[in-house]
C-alpha positions as CSV (number, residue, x, y, z in Angstrom):
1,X,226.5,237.3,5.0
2,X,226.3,239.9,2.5
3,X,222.5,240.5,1.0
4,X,221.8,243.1,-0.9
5,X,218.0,243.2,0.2
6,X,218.9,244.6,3.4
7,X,221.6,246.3,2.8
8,X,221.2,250.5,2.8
9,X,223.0,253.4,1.4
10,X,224.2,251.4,-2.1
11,X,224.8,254.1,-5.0
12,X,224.8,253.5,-8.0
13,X,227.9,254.4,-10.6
14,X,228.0,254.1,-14.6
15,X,231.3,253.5,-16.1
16,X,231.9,253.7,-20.0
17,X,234.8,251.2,-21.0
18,X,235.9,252.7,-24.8
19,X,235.9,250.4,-28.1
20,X,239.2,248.5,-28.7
21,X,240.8,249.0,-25.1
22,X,241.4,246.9,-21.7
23,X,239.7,248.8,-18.7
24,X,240.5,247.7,-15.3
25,X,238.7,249.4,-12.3
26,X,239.2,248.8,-8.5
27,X,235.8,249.5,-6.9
28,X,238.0,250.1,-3.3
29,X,240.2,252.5,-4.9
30,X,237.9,254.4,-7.8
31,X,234.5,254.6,-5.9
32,X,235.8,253.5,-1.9
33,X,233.5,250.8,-1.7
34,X,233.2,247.2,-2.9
35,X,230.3,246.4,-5.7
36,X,227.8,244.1,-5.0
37,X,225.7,243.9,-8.1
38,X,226.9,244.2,-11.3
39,X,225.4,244.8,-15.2
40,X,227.7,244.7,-18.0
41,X,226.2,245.3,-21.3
42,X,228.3,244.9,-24.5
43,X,226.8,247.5,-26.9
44,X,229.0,246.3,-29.9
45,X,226.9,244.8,-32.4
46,X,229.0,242.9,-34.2
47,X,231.8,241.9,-31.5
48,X,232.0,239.9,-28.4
49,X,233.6,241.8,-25.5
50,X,235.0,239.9,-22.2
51,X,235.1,240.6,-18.4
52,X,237.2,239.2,-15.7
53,X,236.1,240.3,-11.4
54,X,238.2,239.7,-8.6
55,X,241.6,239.2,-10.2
56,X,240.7,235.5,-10.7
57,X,242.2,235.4,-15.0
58,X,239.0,233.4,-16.4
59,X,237.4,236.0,-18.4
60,X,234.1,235.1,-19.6
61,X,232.8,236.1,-23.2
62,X,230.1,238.7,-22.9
63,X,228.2,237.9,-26.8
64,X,227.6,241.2,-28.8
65,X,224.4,242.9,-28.2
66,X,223.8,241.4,-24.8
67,X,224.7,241.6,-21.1
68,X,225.3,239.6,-18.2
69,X,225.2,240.4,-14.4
70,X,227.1,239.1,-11.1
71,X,224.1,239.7,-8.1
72,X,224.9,239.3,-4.8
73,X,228.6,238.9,-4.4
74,X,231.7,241.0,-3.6
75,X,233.6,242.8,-6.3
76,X,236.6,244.8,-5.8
77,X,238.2,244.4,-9.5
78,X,236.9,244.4,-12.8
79,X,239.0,243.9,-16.0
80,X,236.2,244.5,-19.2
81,X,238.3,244.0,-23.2
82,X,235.4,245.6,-25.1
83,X,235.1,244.9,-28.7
84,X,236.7,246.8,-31.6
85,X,233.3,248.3,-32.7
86,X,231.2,249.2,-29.9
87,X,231.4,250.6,-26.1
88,X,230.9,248.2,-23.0
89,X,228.4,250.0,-20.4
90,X,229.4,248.5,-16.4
91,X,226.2,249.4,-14.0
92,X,227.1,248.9,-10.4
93,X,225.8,249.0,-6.9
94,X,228.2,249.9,-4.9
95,X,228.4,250.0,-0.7
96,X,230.4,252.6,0.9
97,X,233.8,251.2,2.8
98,X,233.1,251.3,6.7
99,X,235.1,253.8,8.4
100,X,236.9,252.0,11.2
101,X,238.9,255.2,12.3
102,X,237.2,258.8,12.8
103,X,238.9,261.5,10.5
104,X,240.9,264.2,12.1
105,X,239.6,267.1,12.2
106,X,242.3,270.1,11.5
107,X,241.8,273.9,12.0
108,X,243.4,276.1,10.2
């Protein structure tokens, strides 16, 4: 079981999502790790934004001026609509992807 008590060498990564637009980011592919805590704040003060993880199409409404946070799970996707007057601010602890193979090593 995942727990993110124990769990060493997490960074943490800020992402931006712009006003108005769909932002979609794949944690494996972006940042080569999976997230396991997540803060979404919805700095629009007059609109709601919304977030979908995991590719699962319920998107939740994230009310303006707040935030909500996913703790102690595994997220590879996250889909954020943020609201037509105000940015969406994702905070993230992400672990590293084990290496199963060792990398080659070429001289040139």
């Amino acid at each position: 079981m995942l727990n993110s008590g124990n769990t060493p060498l997490l960074y943490p990564v800020r992402i931006v999502c712009p006003q108005g637009v769909t932002t979609s980011i794949s944690f494996p592919d972006q940042f080569l790790g999976r997230c396991i805590n997540l803060k979404i704040t919805n700095n629009d003060g007059t609109n709601a934004a919304s977030y979908d993880y995991n590719l699962n199409g319920v998107f939740a409404n994230l009310p303006s001026s707040t935030f909500a946070t996913v703790d102690n799970a595994v997220i590879n996707y996250l889909t954020v609509i943020a609201g037509a007057a105000g940015t969406v601010l994702i905070e993230a602890q992400v672990l590293p992807a084990a290496r199963t193979e060792q990398p080659i090593e070429v001289q040139v």
